[in-house]
C-alpha positions, 0 to 999 in steps of 0.5 A: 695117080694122085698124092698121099693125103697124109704126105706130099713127098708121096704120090700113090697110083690107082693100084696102091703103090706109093712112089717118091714124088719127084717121078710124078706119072710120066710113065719113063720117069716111073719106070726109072723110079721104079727099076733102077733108081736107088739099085746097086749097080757094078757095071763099069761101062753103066757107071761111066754111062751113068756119071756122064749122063749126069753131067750133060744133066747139069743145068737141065732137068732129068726128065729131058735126059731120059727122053735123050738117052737111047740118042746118047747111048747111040751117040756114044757107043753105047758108052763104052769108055774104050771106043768114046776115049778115041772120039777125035774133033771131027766126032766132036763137030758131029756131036754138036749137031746130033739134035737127039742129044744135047749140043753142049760142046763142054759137056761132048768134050768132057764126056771124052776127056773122062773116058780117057780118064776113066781107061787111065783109073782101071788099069791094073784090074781096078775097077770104076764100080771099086773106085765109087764104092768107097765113098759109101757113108758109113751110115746113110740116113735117108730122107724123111720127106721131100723137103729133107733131100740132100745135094751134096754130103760130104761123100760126094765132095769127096768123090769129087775132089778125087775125081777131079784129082784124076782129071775129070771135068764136069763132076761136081759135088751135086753131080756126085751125090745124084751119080751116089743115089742113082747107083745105090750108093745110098738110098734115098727113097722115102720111107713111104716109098714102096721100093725102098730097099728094105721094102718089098713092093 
């Protein structure tokens, strides 16, 4: 895989696809790229997954959350929120030693604390995918170049202040707008970028 002559926000493979830069040639960041990245997702029990994956992330690199992924999948009962709101502290003490996650006791006791939170925010019918969604920009601009790339927007300090409203820990505002590009709330892959939305590869 070597990068587009013309941009280096870009990397082009030997077939011609042309990828977002940040997932370089490690074949389990590729197949992130390419599959779910930037795809629109429903699914509560994805959804909690997905925003506590982002907080254990924080501090580390991505990369090193996707290695760990099937471990915390297992871990956490493939994170159904109904059965990690019950982890009690001896689930927590076995966490802390499970090398195949990480050991953050913060971020173990915060993953509990949103699942209760999250039992709390769909009862009644509603729904987590519901409670994301609305913090959809009405018009989303994404990024030209890798340099143009946003943190935080003013959705995503939204949807953390509410989230935190309602008691979660561990979702802050830079948190939120990865949880928004992961789960396609925007789209921020480059225009060059074979999987754009309004591309087809």
């Amino acid at each position: 895989m070597t990068s587009s002559e013309s941009n280096n926000s870009i990397i082009v493979d030997d077939r011609g696809t042309s990828r977002c830069w940040w997932c370089g040639t490690e074949p389990i960041y590729v197949q992130y790229h390419d599959e779910e990245w930037g795809k629109p997702v429903h699914d509560d029990r994805l959804l909690f997954e997905k925003m506590c994956l982002e907080g254990f992330q924080a501090g580390l690199s991505w990369i090193t959350i996707l290695k760990k992924r099937e471990s915390f999948r297992e871990a956490f009962c493939n994170f159904d929120f109904h059965r990690v709101a019950r982890f009690d502290q001896d689930d927590i003490d076995r966490l802390v030693t499970n090398a195949g996650i990480v050991r953050h006791r913060g971020k173990i006791k915060s993953a509990i604390n949103n699942a209760q939170r999250t039992i709390e925010m769909t009862k009644d019918g509603k729904s987590l995918s519901d409670f994301y969604w609305q913090f959809k920009p009405d018009h989303h601009v994404g990024p030209q170049t890798k340099d143009d790339v946003a943190a935080i927007t003013p959705e995503s300090t939204a949807m953390s202040k509410a989230l935190k409203k309602n008691g979660w820990t561990f979702v802050g505002p830079t948190t939120c707008y990865a949880l928004m590009q992961s789960m396609g709330i925007v789209d921020d892959h480059l225009p060059e970028c074979c999987y754009r939305s309004d591309k087809s590869v």
